[in-house]
C-alpha positions in Angstrom: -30.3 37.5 -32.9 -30.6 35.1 -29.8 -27.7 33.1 -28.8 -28.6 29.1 -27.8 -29.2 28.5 -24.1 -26.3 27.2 -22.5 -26.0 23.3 -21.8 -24.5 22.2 -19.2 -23.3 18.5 -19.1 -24.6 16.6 -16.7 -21.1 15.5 -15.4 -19.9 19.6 -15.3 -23.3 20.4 -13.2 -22.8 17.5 -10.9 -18.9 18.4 -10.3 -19.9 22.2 -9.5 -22.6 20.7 -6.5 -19.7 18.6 -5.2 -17.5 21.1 -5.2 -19.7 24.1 -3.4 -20.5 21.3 -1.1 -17.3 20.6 0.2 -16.3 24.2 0.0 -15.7 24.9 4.0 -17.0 28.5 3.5 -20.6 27.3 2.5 -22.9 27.5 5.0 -26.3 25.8 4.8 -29.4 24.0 6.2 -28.5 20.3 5.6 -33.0 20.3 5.0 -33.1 22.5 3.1 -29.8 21.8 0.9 -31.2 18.3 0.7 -34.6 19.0 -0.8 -32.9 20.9 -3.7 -30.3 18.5 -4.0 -33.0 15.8 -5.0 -35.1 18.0 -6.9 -31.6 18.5 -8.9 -30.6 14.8 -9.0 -34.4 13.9 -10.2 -33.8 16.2 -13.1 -30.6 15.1 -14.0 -31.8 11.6 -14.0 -34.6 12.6 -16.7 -31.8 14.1 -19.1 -29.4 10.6 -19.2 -28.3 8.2 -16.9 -24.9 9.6 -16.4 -22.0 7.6 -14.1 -21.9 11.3 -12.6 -25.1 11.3 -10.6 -23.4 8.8 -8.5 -21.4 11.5 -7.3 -24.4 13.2 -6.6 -26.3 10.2 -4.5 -23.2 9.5 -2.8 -23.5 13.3 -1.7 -26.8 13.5 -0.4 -26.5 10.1 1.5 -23.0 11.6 3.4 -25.0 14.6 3.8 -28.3 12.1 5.5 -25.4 10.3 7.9 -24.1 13.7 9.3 -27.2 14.9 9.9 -28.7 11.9 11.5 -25.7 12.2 13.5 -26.4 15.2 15.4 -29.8 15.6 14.9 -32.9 13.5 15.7 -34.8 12.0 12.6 -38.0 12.6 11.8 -39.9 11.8 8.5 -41.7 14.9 6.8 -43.2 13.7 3.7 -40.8 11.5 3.1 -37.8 14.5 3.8 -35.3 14.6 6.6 -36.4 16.7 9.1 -35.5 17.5 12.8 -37.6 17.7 15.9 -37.7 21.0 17.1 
């Protein structure tokens, strides 16, 4: 017999991103962290339109201001990037 797949609620997946985001252990490329971040929000936003996403947004802009704060800008396909 096969069990359900598990659902996560939106709000529950969104508090876990936050949380490993702000975790001072985790190491990552702001990039590459951002392009997945998206690519979660966008799903998210196809499920409901949860007050939780917010969360999310509000996350990946802090994330764009740090960035753009020690790094140049440039636009790769409509992606942060940084001139190398």
């Amino acid at each position: 017999m096969q069990g359900k797949p598990m659902r996560l609620d939106i709000s529950v997946i969104v508090q876990q991103i936050v949380r490993h985001a702000h975790n001072p252990s985790a190491t990552y490329e702001w990039v590459v962290a951002r392009e997945a971040l998206v690519q979660i929000l966008t799903d998210l936003e196809t499920r409901a339109d949860d007050p939780s996403l917010n969360k999310l947004r509000k996350l990946i802009q802090r994330g764009d201001q740090e960035f753009l704060k020690t790094r140049p800008l440039t636009l790769v396909g409509g992606s942060l990037g940084n001139e190398e």
